[in-house]
C-alpha positions in Angstrom: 35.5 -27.8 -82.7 37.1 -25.9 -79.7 39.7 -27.1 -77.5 37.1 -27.7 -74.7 34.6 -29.9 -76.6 38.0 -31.6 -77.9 38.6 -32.1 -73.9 35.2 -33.6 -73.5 35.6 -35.9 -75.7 38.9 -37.2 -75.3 37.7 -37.5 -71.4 34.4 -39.3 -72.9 36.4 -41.6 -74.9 39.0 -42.5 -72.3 36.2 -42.8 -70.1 34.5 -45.5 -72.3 37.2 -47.6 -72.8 38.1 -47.8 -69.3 34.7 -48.6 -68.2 35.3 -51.6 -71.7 38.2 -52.5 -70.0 36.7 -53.2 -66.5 33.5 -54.8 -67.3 35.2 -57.7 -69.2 38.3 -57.8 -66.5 38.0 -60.6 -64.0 40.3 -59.5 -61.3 38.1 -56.8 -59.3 34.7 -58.0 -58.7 33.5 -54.1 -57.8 35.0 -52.8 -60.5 33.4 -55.1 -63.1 30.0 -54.5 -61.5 30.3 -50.7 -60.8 33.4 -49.3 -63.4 33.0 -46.1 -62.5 31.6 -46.1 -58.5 34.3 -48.7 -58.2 37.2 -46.6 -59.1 36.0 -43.8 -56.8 36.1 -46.4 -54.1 39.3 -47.7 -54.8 40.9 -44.0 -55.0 39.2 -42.9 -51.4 40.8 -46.0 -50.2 44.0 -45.1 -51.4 44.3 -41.9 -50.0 42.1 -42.7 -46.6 45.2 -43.2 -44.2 46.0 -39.6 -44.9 42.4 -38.8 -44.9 41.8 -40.4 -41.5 44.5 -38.2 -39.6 42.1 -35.6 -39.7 38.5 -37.1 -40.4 36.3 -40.2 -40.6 37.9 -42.5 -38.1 40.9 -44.5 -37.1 42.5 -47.7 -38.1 40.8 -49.6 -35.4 37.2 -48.0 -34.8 35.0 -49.8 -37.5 33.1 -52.8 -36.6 32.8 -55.8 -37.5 36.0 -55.9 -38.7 38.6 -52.9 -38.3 40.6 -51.4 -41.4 43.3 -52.7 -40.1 42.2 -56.3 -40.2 40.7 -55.8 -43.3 43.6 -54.1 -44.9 45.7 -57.6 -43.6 43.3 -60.2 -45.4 43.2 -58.2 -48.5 47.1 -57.5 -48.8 48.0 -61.7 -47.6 45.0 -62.7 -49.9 47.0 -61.2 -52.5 50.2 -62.0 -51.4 50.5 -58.4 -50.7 53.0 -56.8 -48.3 50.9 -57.3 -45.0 53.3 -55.4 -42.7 52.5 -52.4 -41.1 55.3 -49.9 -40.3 55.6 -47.2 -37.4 54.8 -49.6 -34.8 51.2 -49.9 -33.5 48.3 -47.9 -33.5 46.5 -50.0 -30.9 45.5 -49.1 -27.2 47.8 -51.3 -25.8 46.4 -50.3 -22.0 43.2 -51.1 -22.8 41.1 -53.9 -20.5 41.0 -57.1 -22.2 44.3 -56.1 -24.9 46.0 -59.5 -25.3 50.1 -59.8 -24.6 52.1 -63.6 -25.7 54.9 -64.4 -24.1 57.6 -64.7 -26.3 60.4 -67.0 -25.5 64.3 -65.9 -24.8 65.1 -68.7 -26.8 62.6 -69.2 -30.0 62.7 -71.4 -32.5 64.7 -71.3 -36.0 62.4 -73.0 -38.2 60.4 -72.5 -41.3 57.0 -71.0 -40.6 55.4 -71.9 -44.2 55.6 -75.6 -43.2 51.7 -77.0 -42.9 50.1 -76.8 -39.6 48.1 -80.2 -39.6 45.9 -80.6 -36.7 47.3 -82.7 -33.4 44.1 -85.2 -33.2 43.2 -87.2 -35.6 39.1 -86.8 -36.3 37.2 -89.8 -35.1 39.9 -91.9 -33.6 38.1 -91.9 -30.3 35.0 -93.7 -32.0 37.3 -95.3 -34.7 35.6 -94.5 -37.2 36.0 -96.1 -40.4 37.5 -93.1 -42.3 39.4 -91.4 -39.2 41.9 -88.9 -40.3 44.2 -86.5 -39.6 43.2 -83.0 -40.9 46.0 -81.3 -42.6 45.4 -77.9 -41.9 44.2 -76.4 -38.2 42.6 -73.4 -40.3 39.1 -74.6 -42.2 36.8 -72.6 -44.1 33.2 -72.1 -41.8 29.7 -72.8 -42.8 28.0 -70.7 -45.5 25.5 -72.3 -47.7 25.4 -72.1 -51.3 22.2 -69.4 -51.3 23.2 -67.4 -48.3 26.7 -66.9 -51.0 26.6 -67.2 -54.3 27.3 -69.6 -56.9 30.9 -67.5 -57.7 31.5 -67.3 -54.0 30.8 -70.9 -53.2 33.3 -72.3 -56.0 36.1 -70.0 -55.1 35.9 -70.8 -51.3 36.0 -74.5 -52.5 38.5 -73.9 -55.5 40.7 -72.0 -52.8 40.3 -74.7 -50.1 42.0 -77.5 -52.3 45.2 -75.1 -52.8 45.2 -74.7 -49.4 45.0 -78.1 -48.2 42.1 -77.6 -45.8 38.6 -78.4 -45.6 35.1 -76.3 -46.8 32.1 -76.5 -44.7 29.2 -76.2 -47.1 26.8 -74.9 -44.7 23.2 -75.7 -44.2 22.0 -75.8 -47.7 23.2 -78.9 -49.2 26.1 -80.4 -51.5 25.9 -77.9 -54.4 27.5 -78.4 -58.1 29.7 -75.7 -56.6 31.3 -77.4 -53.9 32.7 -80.0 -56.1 35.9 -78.4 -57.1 38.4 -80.0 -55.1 38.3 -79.0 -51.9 37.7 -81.3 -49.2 33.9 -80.8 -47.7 32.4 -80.7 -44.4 29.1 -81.5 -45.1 26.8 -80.0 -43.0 23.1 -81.1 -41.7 20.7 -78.3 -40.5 17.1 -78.4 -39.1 16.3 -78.5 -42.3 18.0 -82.0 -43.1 18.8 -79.7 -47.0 20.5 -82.5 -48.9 19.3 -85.0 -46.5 15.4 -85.4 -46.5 12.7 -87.1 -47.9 9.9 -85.9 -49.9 7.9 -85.1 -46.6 10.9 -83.0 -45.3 12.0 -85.7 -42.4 15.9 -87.2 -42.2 16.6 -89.5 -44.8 20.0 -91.3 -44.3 19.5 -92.8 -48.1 19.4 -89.6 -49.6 21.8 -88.0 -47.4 24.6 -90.8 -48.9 23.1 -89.8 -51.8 24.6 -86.4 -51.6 27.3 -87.5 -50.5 28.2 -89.6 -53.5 31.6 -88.9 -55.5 32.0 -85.6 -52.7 35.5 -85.6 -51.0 33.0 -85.4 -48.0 35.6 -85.6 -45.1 33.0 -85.0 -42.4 29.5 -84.4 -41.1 28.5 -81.6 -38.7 25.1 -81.8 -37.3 23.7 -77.8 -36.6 22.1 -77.4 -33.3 23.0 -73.3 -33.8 25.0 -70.6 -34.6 26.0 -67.7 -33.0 24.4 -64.8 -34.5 21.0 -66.4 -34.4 20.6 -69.2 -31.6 17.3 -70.8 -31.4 15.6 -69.5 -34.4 14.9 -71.1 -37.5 14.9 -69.5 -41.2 13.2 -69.0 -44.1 14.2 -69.2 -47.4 11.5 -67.3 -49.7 10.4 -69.3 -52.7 12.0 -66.4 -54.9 15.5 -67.5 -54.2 14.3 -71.0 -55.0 16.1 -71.5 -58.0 16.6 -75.1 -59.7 20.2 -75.1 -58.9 19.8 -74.4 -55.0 16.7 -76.7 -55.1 18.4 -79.1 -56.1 21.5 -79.0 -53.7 18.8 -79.0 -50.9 16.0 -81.2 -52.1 13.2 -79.0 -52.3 10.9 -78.1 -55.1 11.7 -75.1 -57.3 10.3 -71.9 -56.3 8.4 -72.9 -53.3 9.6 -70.8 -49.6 11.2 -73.7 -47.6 11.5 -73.0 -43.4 13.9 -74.5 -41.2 12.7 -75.3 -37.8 13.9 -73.9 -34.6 14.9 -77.3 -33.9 15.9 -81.0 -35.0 12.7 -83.3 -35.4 14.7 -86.1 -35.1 15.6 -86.1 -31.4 14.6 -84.3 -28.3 17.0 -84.7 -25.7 20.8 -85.3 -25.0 20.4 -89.3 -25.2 18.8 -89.0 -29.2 21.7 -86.4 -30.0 24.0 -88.9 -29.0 21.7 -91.5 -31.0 21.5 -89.8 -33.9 25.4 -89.0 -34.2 25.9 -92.5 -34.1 22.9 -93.3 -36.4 25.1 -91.1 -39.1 28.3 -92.1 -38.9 27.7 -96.1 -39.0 26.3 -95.5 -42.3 28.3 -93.0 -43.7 31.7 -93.9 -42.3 33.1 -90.4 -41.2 33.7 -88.7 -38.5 30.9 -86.8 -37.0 30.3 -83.5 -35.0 27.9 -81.0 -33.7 28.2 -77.1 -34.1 26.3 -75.0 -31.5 26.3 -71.8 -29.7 26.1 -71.9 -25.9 23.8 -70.3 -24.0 22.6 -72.6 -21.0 25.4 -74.3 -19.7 23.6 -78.0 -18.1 23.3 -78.6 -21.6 26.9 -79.6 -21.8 27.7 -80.9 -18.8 25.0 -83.1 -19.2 26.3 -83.9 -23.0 29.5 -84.7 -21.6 28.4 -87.3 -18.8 26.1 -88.7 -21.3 28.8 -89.0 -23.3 31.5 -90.1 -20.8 29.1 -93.1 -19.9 28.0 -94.4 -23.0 31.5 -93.9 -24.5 30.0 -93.0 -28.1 28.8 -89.5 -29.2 30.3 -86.9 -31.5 33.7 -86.7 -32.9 34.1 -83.2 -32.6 32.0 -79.7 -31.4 32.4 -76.7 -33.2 31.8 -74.0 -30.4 30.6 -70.7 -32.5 30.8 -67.5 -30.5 28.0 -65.1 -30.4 29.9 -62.6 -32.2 29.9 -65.0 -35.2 28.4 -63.8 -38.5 25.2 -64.5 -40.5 23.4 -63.1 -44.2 20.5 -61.8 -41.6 19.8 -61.6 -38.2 17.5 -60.4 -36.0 19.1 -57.1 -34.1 18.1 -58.7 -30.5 20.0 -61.9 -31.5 22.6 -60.9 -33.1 23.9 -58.2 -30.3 22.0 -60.2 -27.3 21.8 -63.9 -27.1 24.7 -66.6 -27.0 27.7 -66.1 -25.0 30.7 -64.5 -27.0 33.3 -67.3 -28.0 35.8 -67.1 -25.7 32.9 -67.3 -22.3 31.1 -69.5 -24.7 34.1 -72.0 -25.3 35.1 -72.1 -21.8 32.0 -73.6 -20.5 31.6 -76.3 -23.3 35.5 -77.0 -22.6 35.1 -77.0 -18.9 31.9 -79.5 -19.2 34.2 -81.8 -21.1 37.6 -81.7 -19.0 35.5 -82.0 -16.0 34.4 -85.7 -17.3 37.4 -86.5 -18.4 36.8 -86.7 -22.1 38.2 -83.6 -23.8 41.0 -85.0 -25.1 38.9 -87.8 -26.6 37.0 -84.9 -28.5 38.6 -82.6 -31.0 37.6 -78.7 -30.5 36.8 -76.3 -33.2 36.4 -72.6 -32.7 34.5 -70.2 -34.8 33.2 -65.9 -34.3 35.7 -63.3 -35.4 39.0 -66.1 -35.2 40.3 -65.3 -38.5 43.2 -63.1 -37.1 46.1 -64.2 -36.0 46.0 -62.7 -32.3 42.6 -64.2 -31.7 42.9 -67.5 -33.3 46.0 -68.2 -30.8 44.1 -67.2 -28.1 41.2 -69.7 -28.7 44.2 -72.5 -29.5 45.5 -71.7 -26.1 41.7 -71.8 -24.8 41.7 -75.8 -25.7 40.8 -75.1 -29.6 42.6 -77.6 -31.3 41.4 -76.2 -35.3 39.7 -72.9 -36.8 36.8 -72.3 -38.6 37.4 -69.1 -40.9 33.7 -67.9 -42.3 33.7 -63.6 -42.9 37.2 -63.3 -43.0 36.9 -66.0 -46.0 34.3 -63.9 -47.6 36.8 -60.4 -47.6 39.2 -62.4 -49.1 36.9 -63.5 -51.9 35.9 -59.9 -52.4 34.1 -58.7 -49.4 34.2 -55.0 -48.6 31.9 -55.1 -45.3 29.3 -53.0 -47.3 26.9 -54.9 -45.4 24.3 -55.3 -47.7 24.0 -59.0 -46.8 20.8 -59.2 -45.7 19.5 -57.4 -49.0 20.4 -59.4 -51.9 22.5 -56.4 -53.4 26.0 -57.4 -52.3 28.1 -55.1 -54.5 31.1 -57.4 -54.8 28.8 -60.7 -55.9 29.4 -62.5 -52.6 26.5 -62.8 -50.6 23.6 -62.5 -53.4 21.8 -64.7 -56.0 21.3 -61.6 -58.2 23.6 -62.5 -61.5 24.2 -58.9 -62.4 26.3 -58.8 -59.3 27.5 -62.3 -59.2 29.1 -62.4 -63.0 31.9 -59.7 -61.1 33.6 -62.7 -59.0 36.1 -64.7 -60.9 36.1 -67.9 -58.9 39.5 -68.6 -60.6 41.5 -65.6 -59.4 39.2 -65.6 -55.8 40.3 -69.1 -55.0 43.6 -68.1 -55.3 43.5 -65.0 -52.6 41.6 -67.2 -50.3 44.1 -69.8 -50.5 46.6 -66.9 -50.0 44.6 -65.8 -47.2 44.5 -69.5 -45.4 48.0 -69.5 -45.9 49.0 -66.8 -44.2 46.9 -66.7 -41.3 48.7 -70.3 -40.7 52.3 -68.5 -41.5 51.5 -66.0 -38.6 50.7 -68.4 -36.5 53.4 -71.3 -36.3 55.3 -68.2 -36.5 54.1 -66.5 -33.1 54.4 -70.5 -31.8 58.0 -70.9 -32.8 58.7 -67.0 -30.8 57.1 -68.5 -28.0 59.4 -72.0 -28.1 56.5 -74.2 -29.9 56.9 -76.2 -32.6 53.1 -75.9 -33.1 50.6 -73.1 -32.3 48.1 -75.3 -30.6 51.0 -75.7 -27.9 50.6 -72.3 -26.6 49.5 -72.4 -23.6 47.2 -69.8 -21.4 50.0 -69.1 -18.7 52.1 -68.1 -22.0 49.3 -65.2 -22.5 48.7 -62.3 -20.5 45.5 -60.4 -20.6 45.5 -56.8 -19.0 
């Protein structure tokens, strides 16, 4: 044999053992899935700083989420060194670039304490099961079939380390959401998880669901920001028993949710259905929506103001907020971006005097530290995280989303893919993640003389 068929194998063998090695590691979803695209990825991202100082492009250029950012979730999901040396990279004279003001006399204090939230959810109502939520940072709204099984589990898995609570989208209580992480349970056009056989509201099965859940919460859907005032199919191929079960439909059959609810038509039955749902279930109970015409919630507000009942909270989601699919016109064109969007809905509610009576959650690109603050100081009072959640599970913004062919086993049903996510280690990065975008903030609070970041204020911000 001569020495360079002796090379060829040696490189054949080592090659075999390392791809061994990676398809029954659970640590790196890619690399289980793709052992030997995976490490090509891994060794261009390695060496792409150095790259990007004379090609491709800069730390701050891709969209929807910059290398930067993404670099930060992955290194605090880890519990990685997320500091970045040589001062920034960032336009800082750019229109819009955010400055806080920090304090000539900040605080000494211990920025890994919890960061609870400063209301207590449904005390305005009184609601039977009221509370305090312990953490200002929550995990968003993506249903067990727009993520898959793996995903679901470690967002849930990761949410009870962290102490904060799981929205499980519009799909239903799944298997997977029942591993100990507190659950907002959330109720879509499609009533998933709460309908009868003929597809209408059914408060009976909806308690049904809810049965043996640490279900904390209810959020009613009106919309969401990347697709406002369409409903969705879900084709009967992605039917499977397990997801038909979480939502309550028949196994292989394509299931639509409307545009709208078909339980009420106006502000008045919104209000009436709220409070239909939370005398029999006990919990608190909100609304999530994107804003687009603005009577809408003045008129919500005065409606509410006069009747004194109505929901316990409102998630405001930006139109820069993220979805599996979307239409192109929708997702770049319609609903107002968060921070325009959450300034009418706040408005709306200051002006009638009942905005401290409701407790505000934001949600659309929020997951930083900079930008979270900034909606706090907006009137936010808690955080939805949904994307940033996902790249700390695994995400690599490949995009593929809308395909079924997520690479990383996050946003797909296919079980090829999906068998690369270890829910085990995933929960604990996004844990890691939750913790640290918490961290950064009670830490910028305590700079600017808080002992709490919702305490920032907007004259403590300026905005070139």
């Amino acid at each position: 044999m001569s020495w360079w068929q002796i090379v060829i194998l040696t490189v054949a063998v080592l090659a075999l053992l390392v791809a061994m090695h990676d398809l029954s590691q659970k640590r790196h979803a890619l690399l289980r899935n793709f052992p030997i695209v995976g490490h090509f990825r891994y060794l261009l991202e390695r060496v792409g700083p150095e790259l990007r100082q004379y090609i491709v492009t800069g730390n701050n250029e891709e969209l929807p989420f910059s290398r930067d950012h993404r670099r930060w979730v992955y290194a605090s999901a880890k519990g990685e060194n997320a500091y970045f040396g040589f001062g920034t990279d960032n336009r800082m004279d750019e229109s819009g670039y955010p400055f806080f003001h920090h304090s000539a006399f900040p605080i000494d204090g211990d920025a890994d304490e919890p960061v609870p939230s400063l209301k207590v959810l449904g005390e305005w109502r009184d609601r039977a099961d009221a509370f305090r939520p312990a953490s200002i940072i929550n995990i968003s709204a993506m249903s067990f079939g727009s993520l898959s099984s793996a995903a679901i589990q470690a967002l849930n898995r990761g949410a009870g380390l962290a102490g904060c609570m799981h929205n499980t989208g519009e799909g239903g209580i799944s298997t997977h959401h029942r591993h100990g992480g507190d659950l907002v349970f959330q109720i879509g056009t499609g009533y998933f998880g709460a309908r009868d056989g003929d597809g209408r509201f059914s408060i009976d099965t909806m308690l049904a669901s809810m049965e043996g859940t640490p279900t904390r919460a209810i959020e009613v859907k009106l919309s969401q920001g990347a697709k406002p005032g369409l409903g969705g199919l879900l084709p009967g191929s992605k039917v499977t028993k397990e997801i038909a079960n979480a939502r309550g439909v028949p196994v292989g059959v394509t299931v639509r949710s409307p545009a709208r609810h078909q339980e009420f038509g106006d502000i008045a039955g919104l209000v009436d259905f709220v409070e239909r749902i939370a005398d029999a279930a006990g919990v608190p109970v909100g609304i999530k929506s994107a804003v687009g015409d603005p009577h809408f919630w003045s008129e919500l507000a005065d409606e509410m103001q006069r009747r004194d009942m109505g929901p316990d909270f409102i998630t405001v989601d930006g139109g820069e907020g993220g979805t599996g699919a979307a239409p192109l016109l929708f997702a770049d064109h319609v609903a107002l971006p968060f921070h325009d969007a959450f300034g009418v809905a706040y408005r709306a509610f200051d002006t009638a005097s009942i905005a401290e009576q409701v407790t505000f959650i934001g949600s659309g690109k929020l997951g930083f530290p900079a930008p979270a603050a900034l909606a706090l100081a907006a009137g936010a009072d808690m955080i939805n995280v949904g994307r940033e959640a996902m790249l700390a599970v695994g995400c690599i913004q490949a995009q593929k989303c809308h395909t079924g062919h997520c690479p990383t086993g996050v946003a797909t049903q296919n079980a090829r893919l999906v068998r690369g996510l270890d829910p085990t280690d995933k929960s604990v990065r996004t844990a890691g993640y939750v913790g640290a975008l918490r961290h950064d903030l009670r830490a910028l609070a305590y700079a600017m003389g808080h002992d709490h970041p919702a305490k920032i204020t907007p004259d403590q911000i300026t905005i070139r």
